[in-house]
C-alpha positions in Angstrom: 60.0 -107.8 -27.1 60.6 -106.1 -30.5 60.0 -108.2 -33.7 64.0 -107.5 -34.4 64.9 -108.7 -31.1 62.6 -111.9 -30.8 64.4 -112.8 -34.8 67.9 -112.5 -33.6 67.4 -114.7 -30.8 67.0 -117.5 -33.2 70.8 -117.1 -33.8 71.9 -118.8 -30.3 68.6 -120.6 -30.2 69.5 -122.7 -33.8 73.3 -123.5 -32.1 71.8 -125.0 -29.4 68.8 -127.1 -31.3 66.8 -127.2 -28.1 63.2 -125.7 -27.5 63.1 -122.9 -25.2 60.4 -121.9 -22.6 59.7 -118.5 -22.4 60.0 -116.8 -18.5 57.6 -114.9 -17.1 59.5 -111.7 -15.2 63.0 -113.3 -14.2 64.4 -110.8 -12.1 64.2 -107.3 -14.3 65.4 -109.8 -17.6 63.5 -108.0 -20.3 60.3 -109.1 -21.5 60.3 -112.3 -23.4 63.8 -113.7 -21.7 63.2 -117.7 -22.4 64.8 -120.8 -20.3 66.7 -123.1 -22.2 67.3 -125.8 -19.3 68.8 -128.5 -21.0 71.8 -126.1 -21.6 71.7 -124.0 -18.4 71.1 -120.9 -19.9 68.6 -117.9 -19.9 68.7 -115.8 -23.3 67.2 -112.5 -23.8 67.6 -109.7 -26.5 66.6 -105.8 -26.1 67.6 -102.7 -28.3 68.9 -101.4 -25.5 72.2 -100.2 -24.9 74.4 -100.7 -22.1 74.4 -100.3 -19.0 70.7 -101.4 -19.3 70.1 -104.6 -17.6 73.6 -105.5 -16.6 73.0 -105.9 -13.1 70.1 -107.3 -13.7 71.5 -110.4 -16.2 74.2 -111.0 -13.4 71.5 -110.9 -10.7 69.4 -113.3 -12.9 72.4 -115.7 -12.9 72.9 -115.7 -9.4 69.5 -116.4 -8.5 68.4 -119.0 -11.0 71.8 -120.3 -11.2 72.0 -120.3 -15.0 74.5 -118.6 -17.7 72.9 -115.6 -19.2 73.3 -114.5 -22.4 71.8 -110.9 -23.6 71.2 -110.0 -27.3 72.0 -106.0 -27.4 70.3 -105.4 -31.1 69.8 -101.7 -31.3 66.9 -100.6 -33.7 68.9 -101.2 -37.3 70.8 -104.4 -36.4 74.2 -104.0 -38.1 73.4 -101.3 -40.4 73.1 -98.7 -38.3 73.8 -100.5 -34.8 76.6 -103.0 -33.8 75.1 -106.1 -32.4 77.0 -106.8 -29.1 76.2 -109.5 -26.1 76.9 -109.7 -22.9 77.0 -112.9 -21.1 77.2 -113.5 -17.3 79.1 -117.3 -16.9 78.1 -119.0 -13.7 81.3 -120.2 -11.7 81.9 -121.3 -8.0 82.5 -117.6 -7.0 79.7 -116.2 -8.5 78.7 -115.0 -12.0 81.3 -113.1 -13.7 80.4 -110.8 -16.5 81.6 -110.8 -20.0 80.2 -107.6 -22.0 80.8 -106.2 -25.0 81.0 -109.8 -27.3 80.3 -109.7 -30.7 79.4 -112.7 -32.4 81.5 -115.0 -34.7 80.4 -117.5 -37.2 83.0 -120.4 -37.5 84.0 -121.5 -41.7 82.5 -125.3 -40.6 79.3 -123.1 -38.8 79.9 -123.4 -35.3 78.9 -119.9 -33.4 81.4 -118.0 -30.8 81.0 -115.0 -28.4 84.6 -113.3 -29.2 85.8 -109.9 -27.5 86.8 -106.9 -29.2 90.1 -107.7 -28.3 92.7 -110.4 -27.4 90.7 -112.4 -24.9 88.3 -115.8 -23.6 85.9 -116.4 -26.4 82.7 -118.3 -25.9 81.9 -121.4 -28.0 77.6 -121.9 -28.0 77.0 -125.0 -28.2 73.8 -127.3 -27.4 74.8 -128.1 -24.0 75.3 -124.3 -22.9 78.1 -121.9 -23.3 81.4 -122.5 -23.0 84.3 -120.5 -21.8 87.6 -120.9 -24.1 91.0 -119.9 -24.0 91.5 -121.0 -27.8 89.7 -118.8 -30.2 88.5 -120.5 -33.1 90.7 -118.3 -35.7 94.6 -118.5 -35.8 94.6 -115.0 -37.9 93.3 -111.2 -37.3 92.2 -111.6 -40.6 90.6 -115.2 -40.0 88.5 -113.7 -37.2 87.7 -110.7 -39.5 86.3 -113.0 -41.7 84.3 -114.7 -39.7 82.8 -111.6 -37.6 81.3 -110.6 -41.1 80.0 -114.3 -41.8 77.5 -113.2 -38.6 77.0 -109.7 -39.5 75.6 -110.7 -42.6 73.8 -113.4 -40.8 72.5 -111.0 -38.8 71.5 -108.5 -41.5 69.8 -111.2 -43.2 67.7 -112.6 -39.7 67.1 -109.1 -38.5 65.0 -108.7 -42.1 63.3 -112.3 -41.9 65.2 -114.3 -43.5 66.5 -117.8 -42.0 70.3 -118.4 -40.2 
């Protein structure tokens, strides 16, 4: 896993406060994919772009019967290369994919999965992901503000600083 990749984990990782374990080849997850059990999740990152590894996340899911949550950091994380994450939610029917998220940092610091447009966003939270109905933003410009609260976080990780 790249040194970019392996930082911007630590974005998901400090929401949920708990220790991961790193997996050893889950199901074509890329390298470095860690287990967070307490929450019921499996989080990766690569600088890959999509479609890499979207079977394989929903696959992962199905299998080990956890959420999945995939970091998609490019190589120049938001300078050059929009940070987007796709997640695959386990549900009684199966896992069902949500791709293409971006994330959201909340004014009191909670962090959110929101879509490009009008849609479910995903609260992370220490006990796993959550699916919402409610963004966390009444205003365009609200959620604006709060999708460049994480870019900058994100600039600011992806060059080893702290969340």
């Amino acid at each position: 896993m790249s040194d970019t990749s392996l930082r911007l984990l630590t974005l998901p990782l400090d929401a949920m406060g708990a220790p991961p374990v790193t997996l050893a080849g889950v199901g074509g997850l890329p390298e470095g994919a860690l287990d967070i059990a307490p929450a019921g999740l499996l989080v990766a990152a690569t600088p890959c772009e999509t479609p890499l590894f979207t079977g394989a996340i929903v696959d992962a899911a199905r299998r080990c019967e956890r959420d999945v949550l995939l970091i998609r950091t490019g190589f120049a994380p938001e300078l050059l290369d929009l940070v987007t994450v796709d997640v695959a939610l386990v549900t009684l029917t199966g896992p069902v994919l949500f791709p293409g998220l971006i994330f959201y940092r909340g004014e009191e610091g909670g962090l959110w999965l929101v879509p490009p447009r009008p849609g479910p966003v995903i609260a992370i939270r220490p006990d796993g992901l959550h699916r919402m109905t409610v963004p966390p933003f009444a205003t365009t410009e609200a959620r604006a503000a709060g999708v460049c609260r994480a870019a900058a976080e994100i600039v600011r990780v992806g060059r080893g600083g702290r969340c």
